[in-house]
N, C-alpha and C positions, 0 to 999 in steps of 0.2 A: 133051284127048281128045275123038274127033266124039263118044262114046258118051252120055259127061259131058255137053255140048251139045246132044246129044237130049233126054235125061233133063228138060235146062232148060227146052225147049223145051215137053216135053210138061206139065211142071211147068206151065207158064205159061196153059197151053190148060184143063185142069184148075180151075184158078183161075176163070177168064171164065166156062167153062161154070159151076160151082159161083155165080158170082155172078148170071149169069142167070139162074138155081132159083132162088135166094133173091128174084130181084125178078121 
């Protein structure tokens, strides 16, 4: 589903940002 592959997508972004905070 595209929805599902958004989700991932924004999942993934989420991630980067939260690791950029931490460093």
């Amino acid at each position: 589903h595209v929805l599902h592959f958004i989700f991932k997508i924004l999942n993934q972004i989420n991630l980067l940002i939260a690791i950029i905070i931490i460093k």
